[in-house]
Backbone as numpy.savetxt, mean C-alpha at the origin, in Angstrom:
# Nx Ny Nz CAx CAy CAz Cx Cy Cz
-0.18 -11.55 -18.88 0.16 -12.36 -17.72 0.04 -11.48 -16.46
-0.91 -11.95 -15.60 -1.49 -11.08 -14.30 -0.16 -10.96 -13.91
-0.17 -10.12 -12.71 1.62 -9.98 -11.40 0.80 -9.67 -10.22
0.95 -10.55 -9.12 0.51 -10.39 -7.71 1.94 -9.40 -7.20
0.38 -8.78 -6.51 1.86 -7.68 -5.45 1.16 -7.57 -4.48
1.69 -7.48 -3.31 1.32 -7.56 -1.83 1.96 -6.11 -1.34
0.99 -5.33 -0.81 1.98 -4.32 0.14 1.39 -3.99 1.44
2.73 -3.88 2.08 2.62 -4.21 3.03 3.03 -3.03 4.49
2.18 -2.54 5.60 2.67 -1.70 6.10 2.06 -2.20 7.58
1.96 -1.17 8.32 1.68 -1.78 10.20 0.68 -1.84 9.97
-0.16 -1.04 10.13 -1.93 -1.05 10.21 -2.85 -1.48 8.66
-2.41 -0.98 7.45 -2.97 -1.28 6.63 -4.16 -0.23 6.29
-3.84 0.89 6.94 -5.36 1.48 7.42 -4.82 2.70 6.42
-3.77 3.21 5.91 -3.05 4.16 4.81 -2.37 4.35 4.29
-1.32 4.04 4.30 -0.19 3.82 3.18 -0.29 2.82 2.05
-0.63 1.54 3.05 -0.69 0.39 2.10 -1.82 0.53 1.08
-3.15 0.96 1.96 -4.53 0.70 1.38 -4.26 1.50 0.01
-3.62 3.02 -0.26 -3.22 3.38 -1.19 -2.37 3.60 -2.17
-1.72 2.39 -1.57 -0.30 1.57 -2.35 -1.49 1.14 -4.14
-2.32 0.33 -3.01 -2.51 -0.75 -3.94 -3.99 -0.65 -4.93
-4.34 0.74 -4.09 -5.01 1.26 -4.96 -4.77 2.21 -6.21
-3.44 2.61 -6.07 -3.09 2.99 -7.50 -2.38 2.16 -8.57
-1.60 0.76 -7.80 -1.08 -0.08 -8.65 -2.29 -0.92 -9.11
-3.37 -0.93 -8.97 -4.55 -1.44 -9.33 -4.83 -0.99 -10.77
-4.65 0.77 -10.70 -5.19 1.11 -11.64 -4.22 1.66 -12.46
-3.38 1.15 -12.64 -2.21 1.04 -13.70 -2.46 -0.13 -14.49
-2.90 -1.11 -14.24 -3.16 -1.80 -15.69 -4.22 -3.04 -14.99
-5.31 -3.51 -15.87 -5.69 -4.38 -15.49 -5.06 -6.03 -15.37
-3.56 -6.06 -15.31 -3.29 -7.19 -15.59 -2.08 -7.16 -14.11
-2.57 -6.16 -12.92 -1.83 -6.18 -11.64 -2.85 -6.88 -10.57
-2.73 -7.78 -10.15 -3.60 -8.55 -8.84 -2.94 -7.39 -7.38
-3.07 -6.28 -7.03 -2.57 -5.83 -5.80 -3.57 -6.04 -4.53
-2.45 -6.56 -3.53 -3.35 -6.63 -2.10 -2.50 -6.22 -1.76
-3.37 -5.60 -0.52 -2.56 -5.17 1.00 -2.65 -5.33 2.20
-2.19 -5.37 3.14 -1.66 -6.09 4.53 -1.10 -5.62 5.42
-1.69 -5.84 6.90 -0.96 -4.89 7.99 0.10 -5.99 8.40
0.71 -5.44 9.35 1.34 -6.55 10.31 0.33 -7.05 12.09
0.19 -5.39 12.27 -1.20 -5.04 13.07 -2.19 -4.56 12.58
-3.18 -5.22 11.44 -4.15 -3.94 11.05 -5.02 -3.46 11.72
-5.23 -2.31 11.53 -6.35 -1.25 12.34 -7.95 -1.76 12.28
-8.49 -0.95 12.92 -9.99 -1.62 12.80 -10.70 -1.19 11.52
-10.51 -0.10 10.78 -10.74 0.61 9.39 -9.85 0.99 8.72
-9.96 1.33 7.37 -9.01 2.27 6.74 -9.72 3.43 6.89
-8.85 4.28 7.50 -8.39 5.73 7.70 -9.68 6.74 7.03
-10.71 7.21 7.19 -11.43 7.98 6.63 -10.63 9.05 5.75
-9.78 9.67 5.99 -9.05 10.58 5.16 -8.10 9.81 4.38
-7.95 8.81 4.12 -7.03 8.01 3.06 -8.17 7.70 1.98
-9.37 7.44 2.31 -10.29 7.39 1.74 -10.65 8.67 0.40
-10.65 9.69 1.58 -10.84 10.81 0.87 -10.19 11.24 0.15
-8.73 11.59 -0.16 -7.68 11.97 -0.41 -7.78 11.37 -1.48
-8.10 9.55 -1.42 -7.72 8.87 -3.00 -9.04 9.47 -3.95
-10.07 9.53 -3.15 -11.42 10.05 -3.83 -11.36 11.14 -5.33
-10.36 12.47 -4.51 -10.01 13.18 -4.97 -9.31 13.21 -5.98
-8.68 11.55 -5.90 -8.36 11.54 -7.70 -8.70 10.48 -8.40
-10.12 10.02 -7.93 -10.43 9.33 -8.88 -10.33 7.65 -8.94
-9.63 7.22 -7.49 -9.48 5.89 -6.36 -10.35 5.50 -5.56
-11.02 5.27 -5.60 -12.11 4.19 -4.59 -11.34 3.30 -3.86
-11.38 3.83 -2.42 -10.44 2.71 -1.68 -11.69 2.52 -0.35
-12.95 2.85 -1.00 -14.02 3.15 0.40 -14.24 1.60 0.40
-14.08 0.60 -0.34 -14.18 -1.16 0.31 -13.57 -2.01 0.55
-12.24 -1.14 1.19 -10.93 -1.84 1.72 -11.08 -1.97 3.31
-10.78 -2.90 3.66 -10.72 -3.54 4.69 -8.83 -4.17 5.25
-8.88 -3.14 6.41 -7.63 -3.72 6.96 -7.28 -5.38 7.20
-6.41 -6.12 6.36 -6.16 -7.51 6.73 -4.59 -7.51 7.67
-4.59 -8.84 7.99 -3.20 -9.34 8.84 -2.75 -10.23 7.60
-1.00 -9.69 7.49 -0.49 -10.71 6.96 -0.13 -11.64 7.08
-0.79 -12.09 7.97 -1.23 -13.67 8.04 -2.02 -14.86 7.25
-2.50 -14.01 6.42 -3.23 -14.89 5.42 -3.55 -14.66 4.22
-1.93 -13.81 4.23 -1.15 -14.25 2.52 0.04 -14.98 2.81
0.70 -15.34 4.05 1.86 -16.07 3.98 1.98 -17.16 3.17
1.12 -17.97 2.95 1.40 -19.08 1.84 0.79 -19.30 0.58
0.89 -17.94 0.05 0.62 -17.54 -1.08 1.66 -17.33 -1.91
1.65 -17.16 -3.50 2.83 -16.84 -3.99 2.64 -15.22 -4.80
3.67 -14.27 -4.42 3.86 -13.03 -5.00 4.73 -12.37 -5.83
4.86 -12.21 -6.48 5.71 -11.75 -8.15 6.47 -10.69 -6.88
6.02 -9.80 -6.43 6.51 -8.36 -5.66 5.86 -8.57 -4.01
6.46 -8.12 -3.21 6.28 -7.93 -1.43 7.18 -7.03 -1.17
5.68 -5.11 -1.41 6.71 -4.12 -1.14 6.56 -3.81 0.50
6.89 -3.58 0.92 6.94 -2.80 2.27 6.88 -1.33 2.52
5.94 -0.72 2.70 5.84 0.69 2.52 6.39 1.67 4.03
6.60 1.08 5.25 7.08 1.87 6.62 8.17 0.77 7.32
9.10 1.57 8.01 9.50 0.70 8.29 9.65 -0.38 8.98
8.12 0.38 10.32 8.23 -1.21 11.02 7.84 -2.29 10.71
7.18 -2.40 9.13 6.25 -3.31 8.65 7.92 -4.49 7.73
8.53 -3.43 7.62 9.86 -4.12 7.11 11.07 -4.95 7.72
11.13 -3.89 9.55 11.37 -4.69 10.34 11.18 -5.98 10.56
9.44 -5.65 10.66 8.82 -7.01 10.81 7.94 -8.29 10.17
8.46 -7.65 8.76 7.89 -8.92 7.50 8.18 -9.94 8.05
7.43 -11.15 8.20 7.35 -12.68 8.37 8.27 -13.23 7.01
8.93 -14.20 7.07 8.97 -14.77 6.15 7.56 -16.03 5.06
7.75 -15.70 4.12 6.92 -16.23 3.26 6.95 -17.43 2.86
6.07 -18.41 3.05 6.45 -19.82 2.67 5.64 -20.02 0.92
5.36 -19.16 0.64 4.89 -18.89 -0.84 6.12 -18.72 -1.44
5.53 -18.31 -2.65 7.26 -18.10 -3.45 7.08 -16.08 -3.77
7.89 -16.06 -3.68 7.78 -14.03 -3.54 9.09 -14.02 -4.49
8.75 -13.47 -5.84 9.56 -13.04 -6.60 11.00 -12.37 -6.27
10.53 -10.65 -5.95 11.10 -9.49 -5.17 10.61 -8.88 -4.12
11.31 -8.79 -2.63 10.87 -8.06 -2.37 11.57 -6.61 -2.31
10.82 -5.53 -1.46 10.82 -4.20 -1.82 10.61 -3.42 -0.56
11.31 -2.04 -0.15 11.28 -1.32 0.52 10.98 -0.15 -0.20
9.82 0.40 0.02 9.74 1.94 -0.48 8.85 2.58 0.98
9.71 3.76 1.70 9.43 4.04 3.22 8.67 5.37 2.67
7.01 4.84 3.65 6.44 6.95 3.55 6.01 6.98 4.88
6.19 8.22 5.37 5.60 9.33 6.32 4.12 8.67 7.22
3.98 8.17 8.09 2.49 7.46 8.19 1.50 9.02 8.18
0.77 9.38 7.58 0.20 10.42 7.04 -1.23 10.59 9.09
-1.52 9.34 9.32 -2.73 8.98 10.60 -1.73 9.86 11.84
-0.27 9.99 11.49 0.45 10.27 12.77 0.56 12.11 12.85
-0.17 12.49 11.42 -0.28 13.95 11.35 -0.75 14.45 12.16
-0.31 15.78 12.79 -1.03 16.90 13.71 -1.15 18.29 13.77
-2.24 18.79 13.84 -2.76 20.02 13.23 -4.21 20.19 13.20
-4.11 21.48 12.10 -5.88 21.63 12.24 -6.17 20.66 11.52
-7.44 20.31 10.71 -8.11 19.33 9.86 -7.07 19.70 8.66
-7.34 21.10 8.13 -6.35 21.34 6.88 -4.90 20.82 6.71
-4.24 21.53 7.87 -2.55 21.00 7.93 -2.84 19.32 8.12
-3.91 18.93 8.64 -3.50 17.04 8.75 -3.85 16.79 6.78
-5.20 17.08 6.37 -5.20 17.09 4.75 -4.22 17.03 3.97
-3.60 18.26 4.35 -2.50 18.63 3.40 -1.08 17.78 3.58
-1.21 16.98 4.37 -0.45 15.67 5.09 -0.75 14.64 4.10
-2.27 14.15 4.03 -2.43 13.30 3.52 -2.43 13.54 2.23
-2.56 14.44 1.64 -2.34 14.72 0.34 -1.09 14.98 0.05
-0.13 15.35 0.19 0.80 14.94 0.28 1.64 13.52 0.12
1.33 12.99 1.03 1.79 11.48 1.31 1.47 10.80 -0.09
-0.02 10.97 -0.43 -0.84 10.44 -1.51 -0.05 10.93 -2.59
0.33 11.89 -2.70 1.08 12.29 -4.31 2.44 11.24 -4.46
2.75 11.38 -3.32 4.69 10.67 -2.71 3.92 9.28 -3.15
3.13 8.74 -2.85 2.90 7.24 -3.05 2.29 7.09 -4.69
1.90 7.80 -5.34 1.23 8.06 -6.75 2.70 7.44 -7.63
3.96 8.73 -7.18 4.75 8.57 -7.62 5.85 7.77 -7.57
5.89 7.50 -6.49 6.79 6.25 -6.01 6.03 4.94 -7.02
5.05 4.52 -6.79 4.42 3.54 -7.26 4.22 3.19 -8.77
4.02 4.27 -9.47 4.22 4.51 -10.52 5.65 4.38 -11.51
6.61 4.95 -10.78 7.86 4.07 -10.86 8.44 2.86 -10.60
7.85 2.50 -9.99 8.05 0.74 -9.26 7.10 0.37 -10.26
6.14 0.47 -10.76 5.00 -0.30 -12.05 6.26 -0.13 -13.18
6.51 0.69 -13.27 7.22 0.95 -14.96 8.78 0.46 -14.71
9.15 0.41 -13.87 10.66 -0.31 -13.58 10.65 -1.66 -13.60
9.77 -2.43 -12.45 9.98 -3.40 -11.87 8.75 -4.29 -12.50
7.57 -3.79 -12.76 6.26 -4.47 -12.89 5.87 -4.68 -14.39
5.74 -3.76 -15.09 5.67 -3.83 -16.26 6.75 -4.37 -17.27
7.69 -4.07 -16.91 8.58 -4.28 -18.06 8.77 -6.41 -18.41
9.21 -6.27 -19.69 9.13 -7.78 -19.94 9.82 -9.04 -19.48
């Protein structure tokens, strides 16, 4: 039995995009999308990269507005920052649970190229693992 999950952050352009690219690949029986509140004009070239590095293809994600999943229905609606939590719309779909799990916006890093990397890699491990626990807690179980 598939489980829709929506996640959800401001831009959509990195946190989220790699929310839902690792709950993707936790089992083929997870439908994950993701959603800005404002999305950006791309996802993030280095969110790109970062997931690359292990093996995530997130290079044909496209920033959406959550605007057009509101009347949809979602098993899970996590929220990954907090202004995206602030400012979740209410859902006229039916939304199981929703969810707060807060990361670091990795795009707001500053430094050389390396120290911003090592940002996003970073962030990317924090979201591997966070997510991975939310699959085996909340998603998987019967």
């Amino acid at each position: 039995m598939s489980k829709r999950i929506l996640i959800l952050c401001t831009g959509n352009s990195c946190r989220s995009q790699m929310a839902e690219g690792f709950l993707r690949s936790f089992s083929p029986d997870v439908e994950a999308y993701s959603a800005g509140t404002e999305p950006a004009p791309r996802v993030h070239p280095l969110a790109v990269r970062v997931m690359k590095e292990v093996g995530a293809d997130i290079s044909g994600g496209v920033p959406k507005s959550v605007d057009a999943f509101l009347g949809q229905p979602f098993d899970h609606v996590i929220t990954v920052c907090d202004d995206a939590d602030r400012n979740c719309p209410q859902f006229s779909g039916t939304v199981g649970k929703r969810s707060h799990i807060a990361f670091v916006d990795p795009a707001r890093a500053e430094g050389t190229d390396d120290e911003v990397l090592a940002v996003f890699r970073g962030v990317r491990e924090e979201i591997r693992t966070k997510m991975r626990e939310y699959y085996e807690k909340e998603i998987s179980k019967p």
